[in-house]
C-alpha positions in Angstrom: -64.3 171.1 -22.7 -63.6 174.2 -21.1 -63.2 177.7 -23.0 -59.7 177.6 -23.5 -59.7 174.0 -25.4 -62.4 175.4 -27.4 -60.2 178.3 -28.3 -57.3 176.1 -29.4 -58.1 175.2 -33.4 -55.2 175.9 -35.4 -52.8 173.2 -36.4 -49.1 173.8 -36.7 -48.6 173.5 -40.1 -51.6 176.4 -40.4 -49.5 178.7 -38.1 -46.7 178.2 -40.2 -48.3 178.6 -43.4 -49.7 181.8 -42.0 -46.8 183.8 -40.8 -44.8 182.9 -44.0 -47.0 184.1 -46.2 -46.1 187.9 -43.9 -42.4 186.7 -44.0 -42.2 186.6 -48.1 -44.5 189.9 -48.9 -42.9 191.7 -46.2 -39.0 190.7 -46.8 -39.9 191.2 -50.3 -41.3 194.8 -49.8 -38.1 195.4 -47.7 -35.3 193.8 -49.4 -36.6 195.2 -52.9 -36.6 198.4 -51.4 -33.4 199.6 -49.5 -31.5 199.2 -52.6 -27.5 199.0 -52.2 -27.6 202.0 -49.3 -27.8 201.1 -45.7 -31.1 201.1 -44.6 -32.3 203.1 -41.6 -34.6 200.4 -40.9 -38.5 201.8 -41.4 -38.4 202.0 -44.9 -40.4 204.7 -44.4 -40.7 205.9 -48.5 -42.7 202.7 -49.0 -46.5 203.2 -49.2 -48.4 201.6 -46.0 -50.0 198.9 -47.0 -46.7 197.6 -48.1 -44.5 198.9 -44.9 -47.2 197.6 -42.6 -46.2 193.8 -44.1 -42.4 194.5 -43.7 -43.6 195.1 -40.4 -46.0 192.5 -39.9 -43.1 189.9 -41.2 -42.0 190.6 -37.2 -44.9 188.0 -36.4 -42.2 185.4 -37.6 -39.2 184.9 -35.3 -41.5 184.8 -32.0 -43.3 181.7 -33.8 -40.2 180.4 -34.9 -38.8 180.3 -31.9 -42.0 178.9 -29.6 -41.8 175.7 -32.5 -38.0 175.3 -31.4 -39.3 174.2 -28.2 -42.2 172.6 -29.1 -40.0 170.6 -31.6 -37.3 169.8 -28.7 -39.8 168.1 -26.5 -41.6 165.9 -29.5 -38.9 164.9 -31.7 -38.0 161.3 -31.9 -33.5 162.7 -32.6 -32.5 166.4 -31.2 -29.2 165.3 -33.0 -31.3 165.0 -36.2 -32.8 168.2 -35.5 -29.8 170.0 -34.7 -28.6 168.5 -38.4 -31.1 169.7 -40.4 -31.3 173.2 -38.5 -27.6 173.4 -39.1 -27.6 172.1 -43.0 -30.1 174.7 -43.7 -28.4 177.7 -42.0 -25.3 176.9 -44.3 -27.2 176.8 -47.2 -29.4 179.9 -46.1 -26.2 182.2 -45.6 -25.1 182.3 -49.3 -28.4 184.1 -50.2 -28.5 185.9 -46.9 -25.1 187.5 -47.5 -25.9 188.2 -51.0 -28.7 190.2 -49.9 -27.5 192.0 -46.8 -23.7 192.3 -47.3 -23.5 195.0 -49.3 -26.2 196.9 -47.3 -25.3 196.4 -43.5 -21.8 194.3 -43.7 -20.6 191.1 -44.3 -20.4 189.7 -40.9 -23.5 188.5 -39.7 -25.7 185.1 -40.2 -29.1 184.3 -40.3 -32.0 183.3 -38.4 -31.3 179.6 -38.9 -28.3 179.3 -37.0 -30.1 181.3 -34.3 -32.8 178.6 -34.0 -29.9 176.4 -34.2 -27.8 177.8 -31.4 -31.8 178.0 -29.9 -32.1 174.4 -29.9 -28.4 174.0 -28.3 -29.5 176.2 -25.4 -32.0 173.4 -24.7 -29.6 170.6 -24.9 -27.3 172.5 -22.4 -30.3 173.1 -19.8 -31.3 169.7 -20.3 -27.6 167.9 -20.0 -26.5 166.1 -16.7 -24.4 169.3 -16.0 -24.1 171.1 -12.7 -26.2 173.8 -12.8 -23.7 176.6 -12.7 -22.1 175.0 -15.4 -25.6 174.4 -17.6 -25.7 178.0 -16.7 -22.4 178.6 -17.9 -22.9 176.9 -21.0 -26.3 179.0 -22.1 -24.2 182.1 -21.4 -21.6 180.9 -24.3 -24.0 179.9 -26.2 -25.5 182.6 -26.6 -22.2 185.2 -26.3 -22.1 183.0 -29.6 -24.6 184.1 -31.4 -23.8 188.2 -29.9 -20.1 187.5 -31.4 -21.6 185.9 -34.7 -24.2 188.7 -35.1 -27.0 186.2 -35.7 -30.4 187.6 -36.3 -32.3 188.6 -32.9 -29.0 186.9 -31.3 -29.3 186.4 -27.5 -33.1 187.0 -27.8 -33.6 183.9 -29.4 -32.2 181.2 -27.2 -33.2 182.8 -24.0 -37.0 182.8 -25.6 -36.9 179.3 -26.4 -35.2 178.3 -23.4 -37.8 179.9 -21.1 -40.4 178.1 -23.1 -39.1 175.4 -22.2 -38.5 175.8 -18.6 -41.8 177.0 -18.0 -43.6 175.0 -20.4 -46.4 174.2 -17.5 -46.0 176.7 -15.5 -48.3 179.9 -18.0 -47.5 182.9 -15.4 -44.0 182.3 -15.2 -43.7 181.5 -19.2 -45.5 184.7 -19.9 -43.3 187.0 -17.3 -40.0 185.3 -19.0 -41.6 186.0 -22.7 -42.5 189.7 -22.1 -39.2 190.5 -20.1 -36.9 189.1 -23.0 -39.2 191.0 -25.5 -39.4 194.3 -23.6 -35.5 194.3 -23.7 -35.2 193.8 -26.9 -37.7 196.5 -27.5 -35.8 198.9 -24.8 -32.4 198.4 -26.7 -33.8 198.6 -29.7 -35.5 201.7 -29.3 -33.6 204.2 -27.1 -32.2 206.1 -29.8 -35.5 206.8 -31.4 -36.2 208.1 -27.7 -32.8 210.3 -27.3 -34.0 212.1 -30.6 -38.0 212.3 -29.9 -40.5 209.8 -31.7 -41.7 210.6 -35.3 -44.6 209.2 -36.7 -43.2 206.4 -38.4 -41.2 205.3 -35.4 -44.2 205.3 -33.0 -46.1 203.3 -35.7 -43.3 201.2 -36.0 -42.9 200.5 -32.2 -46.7 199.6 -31.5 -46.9 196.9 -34.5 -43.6 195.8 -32.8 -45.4 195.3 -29.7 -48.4 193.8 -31.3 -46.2 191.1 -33.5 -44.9 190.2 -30.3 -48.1 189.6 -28.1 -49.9 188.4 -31.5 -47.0 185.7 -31.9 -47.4 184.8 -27.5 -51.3 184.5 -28.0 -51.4 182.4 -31.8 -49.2 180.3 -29.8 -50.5 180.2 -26.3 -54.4 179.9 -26.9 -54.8 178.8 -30.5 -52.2 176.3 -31.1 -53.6 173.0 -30.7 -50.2 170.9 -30.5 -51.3 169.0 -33.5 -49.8 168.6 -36.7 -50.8 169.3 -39.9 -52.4 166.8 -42.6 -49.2 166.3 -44.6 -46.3 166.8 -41.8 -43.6 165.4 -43.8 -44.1 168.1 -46.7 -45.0 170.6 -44.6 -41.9 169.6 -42.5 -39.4 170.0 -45.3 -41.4 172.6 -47.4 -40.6 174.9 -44.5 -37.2 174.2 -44.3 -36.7 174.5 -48.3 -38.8 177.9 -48.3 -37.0 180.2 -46.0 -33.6 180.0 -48.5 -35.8 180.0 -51.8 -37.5 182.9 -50.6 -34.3 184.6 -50.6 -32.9 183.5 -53.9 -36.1 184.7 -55.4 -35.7 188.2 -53.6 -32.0 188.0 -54.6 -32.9 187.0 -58.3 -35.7 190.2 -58.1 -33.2 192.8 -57.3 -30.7 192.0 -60.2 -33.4 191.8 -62.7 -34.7 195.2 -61.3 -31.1 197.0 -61.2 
């Protein structure tokens, strides 16, 4: 067994467990704390400890999105797949809108329909296309998700769709990875460079930059490929969490008002 195998001891369903336990504390700590004004998004009033697991929570959609193409290549029915990822983004954007629409607008849709739209991107490559016109197809696909305003948008199906591509090939995987990333991180951050850094936005750019290369390494080193010791809970305990997490946040801040 060489070093790299030994270094490879977390299951899937441990990953998952892990970086949802930072999604809930850390939406929580964020949702309950931008009220019903529009957030300039560092929630900088909140103490540390609590802003450094809204931040944290960022360790999510990378994972999210490497499990989208994990999923794609085991799954015994991508049409399945695509279902349930499709069901649950429905049933995800009543509480989503609930939360956000007053705060940012009411056009926008969650992360679900991103992996969704993710997992098309995959089809598309994969389909007995031309490849202009597989290109073609990712393009709209994810001009979809740009138009729809779904969370991390274009980001997420060009991840998932390099992963894919370069699934065996660990230079080229990494080089697509940190090129999406560091344009996300570019766009997102060239106002905060127009106006000069403060504190809390250079804190808030390096734990950026370490969710991202935390989520590449969990996944590239420690992830064994295995599944957990109760899949088929963990399979739909995940898929049930992600909207009752934001009931119970939407529940929270109408008890609190």
């Amino acid at each position: 067994m060489d070093n790299n195998s030994r270094l490879k001891v977390i299951n899937r369903d441990v990953i998952k467990y892990i970086i949802i336990f930072f999604m809930f504390w850390g939406h929580l700590f964020a949702w309950l704390s931008v009220g019903d004004t529009p957030p300039d998004g560092l929630f900088e009033y909140l103490p540390f400890w609590q802003r450094l697991f809204v931040e944290l929570s960022l360790l999510t959609p990378p994972v999210m999105f490497f499990f989208v193409a994990d999923g794609y290549k085991y799954t015994r029915s991508v049409k399945k797949y695509a279902q349930r990822l499709f069901i649950f983004a429905c049933i995800t954007q009543v509480p989503f809108t609930i939360l956000w629409g007053p705060i940012t607008g009411w056009w926008g849709a969650n992360i679900m329909f991103t992996l969704f739209f993710s997992l098309l991107t995959l089809c598309a490559w994969d389909s007995r296309f031309k490849l202009w016109q597989r290109i073609t197809l990712v393009v709209l696909i994810c001009g979809v998700t740009a138009a729809l305003v779904s969370e991390w948008m274009v980001f997420g199906p060009l991840t998932v769709l390099g992963l894919h591509i370069f699934r065996e090939k660990p230079k080229a995987r990494l080089i697509w990875y940190a090129s999406v990333w560091g344009v996300y991180m570019l766009i997102s951050f060239i106002p905060y460079c127009l106006d000069g850094f403060s504190p809390i936005e250079a804190e808030v750019s390096a734990v950026h930059l370490f969710d991202f290369a935390a989520a590449y390494v969990i996944m590239t080193v420690f992830y064994n490929g295995k599944k957990g010791r109760f899949p088929k809970f963990s399979k739909w305990f995940f898929y049930i969490f992600y909207p009752a997490h934001l009931w119970l946040a939407v529940i929270l801040r109408y008890v609190m008002k």
